[in-house]
C-alpha positions as CSV (number, residue, x, y, z in Angstrom):
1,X,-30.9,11.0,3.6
2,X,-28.6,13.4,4.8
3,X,-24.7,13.5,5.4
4,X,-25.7,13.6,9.1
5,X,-26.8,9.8,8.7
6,X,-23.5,8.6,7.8
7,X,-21.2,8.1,10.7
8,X,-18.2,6.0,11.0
9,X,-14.8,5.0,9.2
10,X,-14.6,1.3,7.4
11,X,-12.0,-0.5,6.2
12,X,-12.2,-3.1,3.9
13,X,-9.3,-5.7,4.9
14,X,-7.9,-7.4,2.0
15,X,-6.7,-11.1,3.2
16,X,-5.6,-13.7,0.9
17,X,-5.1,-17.3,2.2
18,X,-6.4,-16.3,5.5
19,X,-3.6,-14.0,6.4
20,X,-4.3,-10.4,6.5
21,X,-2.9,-8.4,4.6
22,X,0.0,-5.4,5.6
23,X,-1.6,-2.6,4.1
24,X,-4.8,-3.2,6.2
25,X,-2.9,-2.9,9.1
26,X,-2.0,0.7,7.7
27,X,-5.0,1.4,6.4
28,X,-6.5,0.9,9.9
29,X,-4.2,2.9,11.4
30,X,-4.7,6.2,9.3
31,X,-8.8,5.5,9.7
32,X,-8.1,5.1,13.4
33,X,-6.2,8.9,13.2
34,X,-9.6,10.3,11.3
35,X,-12.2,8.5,13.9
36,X,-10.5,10.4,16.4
37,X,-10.9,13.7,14.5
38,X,-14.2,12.8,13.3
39,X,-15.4,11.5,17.6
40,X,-16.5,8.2,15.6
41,X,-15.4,4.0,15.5
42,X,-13.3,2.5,13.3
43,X,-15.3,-0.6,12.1
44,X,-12.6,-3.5,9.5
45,X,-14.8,-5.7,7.4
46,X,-13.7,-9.0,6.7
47,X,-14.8,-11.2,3.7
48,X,-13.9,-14.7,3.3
49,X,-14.0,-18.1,4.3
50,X,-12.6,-19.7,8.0
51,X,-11.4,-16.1,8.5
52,X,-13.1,-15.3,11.7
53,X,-9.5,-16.0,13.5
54,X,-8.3,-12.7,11.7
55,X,-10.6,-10.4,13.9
56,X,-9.1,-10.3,17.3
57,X,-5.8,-8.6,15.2
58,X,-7.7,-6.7,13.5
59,X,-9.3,-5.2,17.0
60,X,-5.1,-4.9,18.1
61,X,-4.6,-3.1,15.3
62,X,-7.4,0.2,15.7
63,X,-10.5,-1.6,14.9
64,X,-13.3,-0.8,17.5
65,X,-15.6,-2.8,15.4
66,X,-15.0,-6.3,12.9
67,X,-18.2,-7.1,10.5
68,X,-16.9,-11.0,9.3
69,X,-19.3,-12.5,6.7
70,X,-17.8,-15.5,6.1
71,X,-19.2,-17.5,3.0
72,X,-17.3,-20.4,1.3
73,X,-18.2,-17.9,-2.1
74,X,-16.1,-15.9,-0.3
75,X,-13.2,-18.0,-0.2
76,X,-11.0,-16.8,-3.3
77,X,-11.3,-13.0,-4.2
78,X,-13.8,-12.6,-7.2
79,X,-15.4,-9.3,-8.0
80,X,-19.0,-10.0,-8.1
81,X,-19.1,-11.6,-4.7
82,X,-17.1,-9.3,-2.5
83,X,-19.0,-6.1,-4.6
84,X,-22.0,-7.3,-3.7
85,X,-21.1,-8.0,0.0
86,X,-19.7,-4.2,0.4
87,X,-22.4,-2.5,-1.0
88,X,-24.8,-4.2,1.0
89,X,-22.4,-3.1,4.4
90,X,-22.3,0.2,3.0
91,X,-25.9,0.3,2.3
92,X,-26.7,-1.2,6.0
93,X,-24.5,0.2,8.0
94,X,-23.8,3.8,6.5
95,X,-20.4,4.8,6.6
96,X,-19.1,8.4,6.7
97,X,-15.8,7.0,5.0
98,X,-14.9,3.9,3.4
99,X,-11.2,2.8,2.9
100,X,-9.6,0.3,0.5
101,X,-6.3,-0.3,-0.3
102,X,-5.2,0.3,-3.8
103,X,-3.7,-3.1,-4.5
104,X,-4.6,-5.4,-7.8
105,X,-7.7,-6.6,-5.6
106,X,-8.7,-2.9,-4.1
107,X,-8.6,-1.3,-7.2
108,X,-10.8,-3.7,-9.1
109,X,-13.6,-3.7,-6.0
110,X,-13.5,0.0,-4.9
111,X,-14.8,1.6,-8.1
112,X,-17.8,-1.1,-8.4
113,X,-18.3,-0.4,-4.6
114,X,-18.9,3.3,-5.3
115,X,-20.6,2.8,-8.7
116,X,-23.0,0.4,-7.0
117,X,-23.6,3.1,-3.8
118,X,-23.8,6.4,-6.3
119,X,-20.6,8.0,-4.4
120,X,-17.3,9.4,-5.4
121,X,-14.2,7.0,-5.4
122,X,-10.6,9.0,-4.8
123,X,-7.7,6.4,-6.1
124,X,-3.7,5.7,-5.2
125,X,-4.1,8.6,-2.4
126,X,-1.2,9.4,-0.3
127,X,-2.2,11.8,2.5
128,X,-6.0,11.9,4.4
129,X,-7.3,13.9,6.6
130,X,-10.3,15.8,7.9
131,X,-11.1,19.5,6.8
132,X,-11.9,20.8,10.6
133,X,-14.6,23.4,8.8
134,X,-16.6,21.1,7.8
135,X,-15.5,17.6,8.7
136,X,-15.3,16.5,5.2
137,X,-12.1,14.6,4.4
138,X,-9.3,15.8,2.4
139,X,-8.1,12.8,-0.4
140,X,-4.8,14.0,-1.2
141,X,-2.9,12.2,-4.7
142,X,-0.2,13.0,-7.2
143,X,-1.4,14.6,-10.4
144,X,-0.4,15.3,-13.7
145,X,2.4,12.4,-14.0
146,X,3.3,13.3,-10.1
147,X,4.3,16.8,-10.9
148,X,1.3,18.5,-8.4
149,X,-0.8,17.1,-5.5
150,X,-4.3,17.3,-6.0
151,X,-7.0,17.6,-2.5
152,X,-10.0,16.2,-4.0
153,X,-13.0,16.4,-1.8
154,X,-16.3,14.5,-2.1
155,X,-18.9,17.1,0.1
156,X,-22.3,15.7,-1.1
157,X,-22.2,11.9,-1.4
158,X,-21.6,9.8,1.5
159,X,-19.6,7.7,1.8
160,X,-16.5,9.3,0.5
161,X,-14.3,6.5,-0.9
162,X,-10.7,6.3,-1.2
163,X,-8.1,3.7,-2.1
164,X,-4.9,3.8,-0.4
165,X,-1.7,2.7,-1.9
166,X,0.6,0.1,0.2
167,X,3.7,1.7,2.2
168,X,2.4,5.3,2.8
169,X,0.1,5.1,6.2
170,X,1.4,4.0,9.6
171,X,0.2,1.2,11.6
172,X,-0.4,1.5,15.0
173,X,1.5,-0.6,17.4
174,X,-0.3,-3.6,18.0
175,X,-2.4,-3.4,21.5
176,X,-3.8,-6.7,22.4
177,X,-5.4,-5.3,25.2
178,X,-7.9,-3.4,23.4
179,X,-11.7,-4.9,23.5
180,X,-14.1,-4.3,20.1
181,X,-17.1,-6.2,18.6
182,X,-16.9,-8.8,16.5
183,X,-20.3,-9.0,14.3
184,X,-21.0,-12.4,12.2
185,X,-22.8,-11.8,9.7
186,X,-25.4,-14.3,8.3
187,X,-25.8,-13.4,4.7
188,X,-26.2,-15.9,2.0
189,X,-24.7,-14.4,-1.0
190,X,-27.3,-14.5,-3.8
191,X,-26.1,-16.8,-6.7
192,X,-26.6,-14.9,-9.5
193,X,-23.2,-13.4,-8.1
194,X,-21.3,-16.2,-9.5
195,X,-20.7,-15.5,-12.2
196,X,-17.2,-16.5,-12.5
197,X,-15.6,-20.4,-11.8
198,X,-12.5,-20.7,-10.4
199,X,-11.0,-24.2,-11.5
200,X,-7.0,-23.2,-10.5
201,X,-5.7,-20.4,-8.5
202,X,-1.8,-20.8,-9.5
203,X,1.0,-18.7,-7.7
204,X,3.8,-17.5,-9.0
205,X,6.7,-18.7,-6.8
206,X,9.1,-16.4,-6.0
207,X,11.9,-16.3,-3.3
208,X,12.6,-12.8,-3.6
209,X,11.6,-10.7,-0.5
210,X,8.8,-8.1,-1.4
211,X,10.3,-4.7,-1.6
212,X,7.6,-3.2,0.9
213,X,8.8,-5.5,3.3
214,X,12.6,-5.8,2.9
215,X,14.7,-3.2,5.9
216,X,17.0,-2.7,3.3
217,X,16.9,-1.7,-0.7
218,X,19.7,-1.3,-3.0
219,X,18.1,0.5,-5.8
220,X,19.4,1.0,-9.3
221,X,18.6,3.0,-12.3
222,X,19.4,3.9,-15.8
223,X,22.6,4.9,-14.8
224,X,23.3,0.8,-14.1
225,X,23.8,0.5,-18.1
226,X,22.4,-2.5,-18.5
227,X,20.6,-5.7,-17.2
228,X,24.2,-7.7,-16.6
229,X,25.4,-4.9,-14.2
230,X,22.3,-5.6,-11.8
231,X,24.8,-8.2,-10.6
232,X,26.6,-5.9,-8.6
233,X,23.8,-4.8,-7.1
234,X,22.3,-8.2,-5.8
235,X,26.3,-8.5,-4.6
236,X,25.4,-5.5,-2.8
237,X,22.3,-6.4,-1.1
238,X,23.5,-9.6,0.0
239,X,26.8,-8.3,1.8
240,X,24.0,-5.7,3.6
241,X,21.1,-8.6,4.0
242,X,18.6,-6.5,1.5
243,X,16.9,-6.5,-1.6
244,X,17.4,-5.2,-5.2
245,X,14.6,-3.1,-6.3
246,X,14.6,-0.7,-9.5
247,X,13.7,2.5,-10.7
248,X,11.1,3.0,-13.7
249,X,13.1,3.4,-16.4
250,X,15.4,0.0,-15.6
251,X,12.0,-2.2,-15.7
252,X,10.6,-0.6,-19.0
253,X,13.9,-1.5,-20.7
254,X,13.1,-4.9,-19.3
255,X,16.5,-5.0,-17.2
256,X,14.3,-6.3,-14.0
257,X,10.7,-7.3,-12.9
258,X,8.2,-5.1,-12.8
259,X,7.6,-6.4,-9.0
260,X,11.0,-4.4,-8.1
261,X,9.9,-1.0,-9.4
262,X,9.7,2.0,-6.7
263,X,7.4,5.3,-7.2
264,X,4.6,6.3,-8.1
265,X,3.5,3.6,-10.9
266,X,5.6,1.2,-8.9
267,X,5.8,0.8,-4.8
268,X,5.7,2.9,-2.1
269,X,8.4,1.4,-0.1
270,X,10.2,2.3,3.5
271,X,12.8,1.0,4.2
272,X,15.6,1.3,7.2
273,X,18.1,2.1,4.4
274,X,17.5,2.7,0.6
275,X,21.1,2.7,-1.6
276,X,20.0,4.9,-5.3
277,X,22.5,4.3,-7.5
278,X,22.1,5.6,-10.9
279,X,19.1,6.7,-10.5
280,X,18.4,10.3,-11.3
281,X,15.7,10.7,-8.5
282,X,12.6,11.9,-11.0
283,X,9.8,13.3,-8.2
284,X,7.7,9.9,-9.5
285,X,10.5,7.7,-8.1
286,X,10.8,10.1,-5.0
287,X,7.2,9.5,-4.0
288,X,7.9,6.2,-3.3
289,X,11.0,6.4,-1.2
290,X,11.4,9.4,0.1
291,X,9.9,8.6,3.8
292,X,13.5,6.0,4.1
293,X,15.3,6.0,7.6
294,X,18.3,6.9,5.8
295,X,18.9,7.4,1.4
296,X,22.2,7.3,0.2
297,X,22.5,8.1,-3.2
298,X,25.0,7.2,-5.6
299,X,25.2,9.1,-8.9
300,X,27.3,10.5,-12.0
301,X,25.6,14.2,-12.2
302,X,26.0,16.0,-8.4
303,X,22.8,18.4,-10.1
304,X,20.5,14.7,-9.6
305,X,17.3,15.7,-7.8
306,X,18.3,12.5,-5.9
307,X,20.7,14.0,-4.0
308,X,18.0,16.6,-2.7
309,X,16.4,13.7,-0.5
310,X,19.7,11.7,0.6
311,X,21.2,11.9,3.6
312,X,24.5,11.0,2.1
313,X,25.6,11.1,-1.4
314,X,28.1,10.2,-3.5
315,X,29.2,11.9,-7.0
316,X,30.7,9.6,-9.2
317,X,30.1,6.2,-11.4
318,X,27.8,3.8,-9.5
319,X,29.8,0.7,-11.9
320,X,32.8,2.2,-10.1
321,X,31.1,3.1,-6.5
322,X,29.5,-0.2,-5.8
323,X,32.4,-2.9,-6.6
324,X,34.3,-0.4,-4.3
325,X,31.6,-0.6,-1.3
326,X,31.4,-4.5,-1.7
327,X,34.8,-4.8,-0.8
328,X,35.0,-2.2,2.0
329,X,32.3,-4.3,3.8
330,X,33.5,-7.6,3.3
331,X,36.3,-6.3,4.7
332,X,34.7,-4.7,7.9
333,X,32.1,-7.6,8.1
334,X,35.4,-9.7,8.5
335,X,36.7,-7.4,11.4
């Protein structure tokens, strides 16, 4: 078969619990941008059990096309099972490209998915797009510890994979007025699949807003000194009605969890307003804040690459700085 067979852009939407999941939103979005460069459909497929509801926001969201293959196997993610079921829609239905985001469960299926189909797998990219030469697509990542960005291209296997981290595509406004085709599937999913019993799924309860998700971060680094000053910055965030979230180096010396960390080995994150204080602003950590409606940056050394992405800064101690700025709002939130 030829590249010339392969037409189309899939999306593999990750739901858990039967609710979809953000990034596919995103995800559909971007592959709804590359349809239109590449004259093709944007086709979301949908594994799981009862999740037929999810289509119709799926469609909403840049889908022209929903495969659903809904299997009670299906129910809980398990690798065997759901890297069966995409190879066989891959195998099917050909797809030009095949998207996946590049969370705990995307990064576990998408390199089966391409070993299984003999293609090429990109990982944690950050910019797509389609090379208008020869309509192959561009897979854009950080390299080298984040200190280049690499354009990998995949020109002769189809499809060309990539996972895509959380935070960094768009989503399209939601359109409920757009029609697309939802196709049941009626596969039985061979048993030899199962390889795996689940007895207990158990969740972690946590009542801490995910950093993708909060409007506003107050962000601290090494340059907090310690665990016991991360205080201040949860005073902080509550006076603003946000969330604390971390630099690298404060979770590796264990002063927060790692699900606070922002950057590269962390999350991408966008908030309406991101507060860095003591945090140098290594081009790891800027990776995954940088695209912030407004950075203000709060740090000892004015030289910090930090201060290169703010839109205002501050030079001095953020121990100092902070208690300082709790008090000033209190004050104005009581005006």
């Amino acid at each position: 078969m030829s590249n010339a067979d392969y037409q189309g852009v899939f999306v593999f939407v990750q739901q858990v619990d039967g609710k979809t999941a953000g990034v596919a939103f995103e995800l559909l979005g971007k592959a709804h941008e590359l349809a239109q460069a590449r004259q093709t459909q944007v086709t979301a497929v949908l594994l799981g059990y009862r999740v037929s509801g999810l289509a119709d926001g799926l469609i909403a969201a840049g889908a022209d096309r929903v495969l659903v293959l809904d299997r009670p196997e299906l129910e809980v993610y398990m690798t065997e099972p759901y890297t069966w079921a995409m190879a066989r829609v891959i195998r099917e239905y050909k797809p030009e490209i095949v998207l996946t985001p590049a969370t705990a469960i995307g990064r576990d299926l998408a390199p089966r998915v391409s070993s299984r189909v003999h293609t090429g797998l990109t990982a944690d990219c950050t910019g797509l797009e389609i090379q208008e030469e020869t309509g192959n697509l561009l897979m854009t990542r950080p390299a080298f510890g984040g200190n280049i960005m690499a354009t990998i291209l995949c020109p002769e296997h189809r499809p060309q994979m990539a996972t895509v981290r959380p935070g960094v595509m768009h989503r399209l406004p939601a359109d409920t007025s757009r029609q697309g085709e939802v196709v049941m599937l009626d596969w039985d999913v061979p048993p030899e699949t199962r390889n795996v019993e689940i007895l207990e799924v158990a969740k972690a309860v946590s009542e801490a807003v995910d950093i993708q998700d909060a409007k506003v971060l107050v962000s601290g680094g090494r340059g907090m000194g310690g665990p016991e000053n991360f205080k201040l910055l949860e005073q902080l965030a509550e006076v603003l009605g946000g969330t604390v979230a971390a630099s690298r180096a404060a979770v590796d010396a264990g002063w927060i969890a790692k699900d606070r960390q922002v950057g590269q080995t962390g999350k991408t994150v966008r908030p309406n307003l991101y507060i860095a204080c003591g945090i140098s602003g290594a081009i790891q950590h800027l990776a995954g804040m940088e695209e912030s409606g407004m950075i203000v940056a709060i740090n000892k050394d004015e030289t910090a690459p930090i201060f290169g992405v703010a839109d205002y800064g501050i030079v001095g101690d953020a121990l100092q700085i902070v208690p300082a700025l709790i008090e000033e709002l209190k004050a104005y939130k009581k005006q």
